[in-house]
N, C-alpha and C positions, 0 to 999 in steps of 0.2 A: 504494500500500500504506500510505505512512502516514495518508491521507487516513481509513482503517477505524481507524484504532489510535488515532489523536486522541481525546482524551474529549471526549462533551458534557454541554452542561450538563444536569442532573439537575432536574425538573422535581417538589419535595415541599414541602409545607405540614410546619410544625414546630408541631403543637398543644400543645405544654408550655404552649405561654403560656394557652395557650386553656382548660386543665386547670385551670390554677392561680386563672385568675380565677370559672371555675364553682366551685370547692370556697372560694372567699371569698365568692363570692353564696349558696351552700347553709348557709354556717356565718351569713350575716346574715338570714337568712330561718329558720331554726333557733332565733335568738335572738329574734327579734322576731314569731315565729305567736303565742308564748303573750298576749304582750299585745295582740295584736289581735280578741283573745272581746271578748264583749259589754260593754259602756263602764260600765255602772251596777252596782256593787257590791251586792250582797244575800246574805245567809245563805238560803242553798236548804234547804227541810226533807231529810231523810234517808230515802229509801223502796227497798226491794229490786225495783223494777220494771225489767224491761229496757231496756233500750235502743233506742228505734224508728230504723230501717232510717235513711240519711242520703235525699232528695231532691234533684232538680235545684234546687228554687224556693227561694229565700233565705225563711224564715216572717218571716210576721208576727212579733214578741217584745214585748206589752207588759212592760214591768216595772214591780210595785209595789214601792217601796221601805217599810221595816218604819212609816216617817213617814207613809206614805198617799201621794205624790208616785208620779207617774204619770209613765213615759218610753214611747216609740214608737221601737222600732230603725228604721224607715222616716219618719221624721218627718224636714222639714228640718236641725233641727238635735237630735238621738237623745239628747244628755248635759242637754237643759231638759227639765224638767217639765212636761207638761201639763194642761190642764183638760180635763174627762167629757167637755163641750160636743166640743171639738174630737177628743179622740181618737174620740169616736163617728164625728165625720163624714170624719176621715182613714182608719178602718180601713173606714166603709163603703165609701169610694170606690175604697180600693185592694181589695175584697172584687167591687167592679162590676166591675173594669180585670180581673183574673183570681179568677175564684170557687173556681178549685180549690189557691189558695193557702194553706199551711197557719197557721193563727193560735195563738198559744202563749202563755201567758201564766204567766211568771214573779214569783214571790210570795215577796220574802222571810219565814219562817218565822216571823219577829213581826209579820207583817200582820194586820192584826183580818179575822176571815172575814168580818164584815161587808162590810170594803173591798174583798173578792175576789170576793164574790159579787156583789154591785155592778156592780162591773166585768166580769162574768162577764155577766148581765143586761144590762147597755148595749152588750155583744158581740152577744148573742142579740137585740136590738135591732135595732141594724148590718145585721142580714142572717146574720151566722155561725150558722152549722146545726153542724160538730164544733170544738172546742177543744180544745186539751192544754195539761198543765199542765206545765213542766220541774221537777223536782227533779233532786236528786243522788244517784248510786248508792250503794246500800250494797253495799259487799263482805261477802257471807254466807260463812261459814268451816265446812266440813260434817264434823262431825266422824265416825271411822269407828269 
C-alpha cells in the first residue's frame, strides 16, 4: 500500500524561461526591422497611388540618388555607386537567372528626369519588358 501513495517524480518543462527570452528576441527584432529598408537614402516624390500587393521574389531596386549616383540593392556591395556600364550588365544577368523578377526603380525627387529616363532606357536595354517606379504614399483625407 505505500508503495501506490509514494509520489513520483512529475515529468514538466517550465517554459517561463522560454517566454521571456522570445518576448527579448520580439522587442530586438521590433527595434531593428525599421533600419533594415533599403540602405540609400532618397527623398521619394509624393503620389496617391496604391500600394502593389507584396511578392515572394526580393525586386530588383535601383536607386538614383538626387546627385545622379547609381546603387543596385543586388549588387555585391548595394551602399557603392555604380557605373550605367555595369549596372546594365548586372541587372541583365540577374533578368537571364529569373525573368519574372520584379525591377523597381527608385528616384529621389531631385533627380533630373533626364537621369531616370536614362536609366529607364538602359533597363529597356537589359532585357526588362515592365518596371515600377517606388514612391511614397500620400494619405488623401476625404472630406464629407
Amino acid at each position: 500500500m505505500r508503495a501506490k501513495n509514494k509520489k513520483r517524480p512529475m515529468a514538466q518543462i517550465n517554459v517561463v524561461p522560454y517566454i521571456d527570452v522570445m518576448l527579448v528576441l520580439l522587442i530586438i527584432f521590433m527595434v531593428t526591422a525599421p533600419l533594415i529598408t533599403q540602405g540609400i537614402k532618397v527623398d521619394l516624390p509624393v503620389t496617391s497611388a496604391k500600394t502593389l500587393a507584396a511578392e515572394n521574389n526580393k525586386p530588383v531596386v535601383i536607386t538614383i540618388k538626387a546627385s545622379g549616383e547609381i546603387y543596385l540593392n543586388q549588387a555585391s556591395s548595394p551602399e557603392n555607386p555604380l557605373p550605367e556600364s555595369e549596372l546594365t550588365q548586372m541587372v541583365a544577368k540577374l533578368h537571364k537567372e529569373k525573368p519574372l523578377l520584379p525591377v523597381l526603380v527608385r528616384a529621389d525627387q531631385n533627380a533630373t528626369h533626364g537621369m531616370v529616363t536614362k536609366i529607364m532606357a538602359l533597363l529597356q536595354a537589359a532585357g526588362i519588358k515592365k518596371l515600377g517606379i517606388v514612391t511614397k504614399a500620400q494619405h488623401v483625407k476625404v472630406h464629407k
